[in-house]
N, C-alpha and C positions, 0 to 999 in steps of 0.2 A: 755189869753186863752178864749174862745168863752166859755157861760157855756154849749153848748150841747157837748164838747169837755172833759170840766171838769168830769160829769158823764156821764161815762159809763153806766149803770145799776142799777135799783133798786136790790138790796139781796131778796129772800120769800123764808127766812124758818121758821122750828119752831118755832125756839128763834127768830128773827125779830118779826114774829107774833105775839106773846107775848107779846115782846116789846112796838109792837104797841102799843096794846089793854092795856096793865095794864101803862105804862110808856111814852105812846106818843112820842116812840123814833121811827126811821125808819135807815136804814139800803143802802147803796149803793157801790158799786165797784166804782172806781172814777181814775186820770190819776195818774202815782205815780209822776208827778214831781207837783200835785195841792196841795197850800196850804192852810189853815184852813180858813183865808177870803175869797179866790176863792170858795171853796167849800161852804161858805156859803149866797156867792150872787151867786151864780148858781142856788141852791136849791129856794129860796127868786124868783131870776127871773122866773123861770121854772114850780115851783108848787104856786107861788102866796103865799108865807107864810111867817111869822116873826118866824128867827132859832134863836133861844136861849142862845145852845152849841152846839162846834163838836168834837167831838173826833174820833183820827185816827189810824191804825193801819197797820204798814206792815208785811202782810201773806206771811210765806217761800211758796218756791214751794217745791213740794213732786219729791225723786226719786222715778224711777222704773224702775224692770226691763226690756228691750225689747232682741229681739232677737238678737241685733249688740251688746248690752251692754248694761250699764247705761245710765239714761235719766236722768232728769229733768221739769218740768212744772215751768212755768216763777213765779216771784214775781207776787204779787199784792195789790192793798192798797186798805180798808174799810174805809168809813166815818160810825159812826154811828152820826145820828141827834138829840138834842133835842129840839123839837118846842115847840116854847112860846104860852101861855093860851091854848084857844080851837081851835088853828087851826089843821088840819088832812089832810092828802093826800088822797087819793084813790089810790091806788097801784090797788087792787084786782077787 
């Protein structure tokens, strides 16, 4: 897989934020069939940085109700990042 294939999306929320700044971790939506090496020579090629760790997580999708019936929002899968020494992305 291409890595601009592998991430989707950086995440900026609170808690990412946070993360940043106190844990120099970062945060991305990413493809769900990419695995833990993909995802970390994507990050490595993309943003120019030495990953550390990755840890991953698959996010249910939420029902709800709509006017024909029940729904659904698709799966989706988080990398969170942890980059080695003082490298940093710029997200912001």
């Amino acid at each position: 897989m291409e890595p601009t294939t592998v991430i989707k999306k950086p995440l900026i929320t609170e808690k990412s934020a946070w993360e940043t700044e106190s844990r120099n971790r970062y945060s991305f939506e990413v493809d769900m069939r990419a695995r833990k090496p993909q995802i970390k020579a994507a990050i490595e090629k993309i943003y120019g940085v030495k990953v550390a760790k990755v840890c991953t997580q698959i996010r249910k999708g939420q029902y709800f109700r709509t006017k024909f019936g029940p729904a659904k929002t698709s799966n989706w899968k988080r990398a969170t990042v942890l980059l080695a020494g003082d490298d940093r992305i710029d997200l912001f």
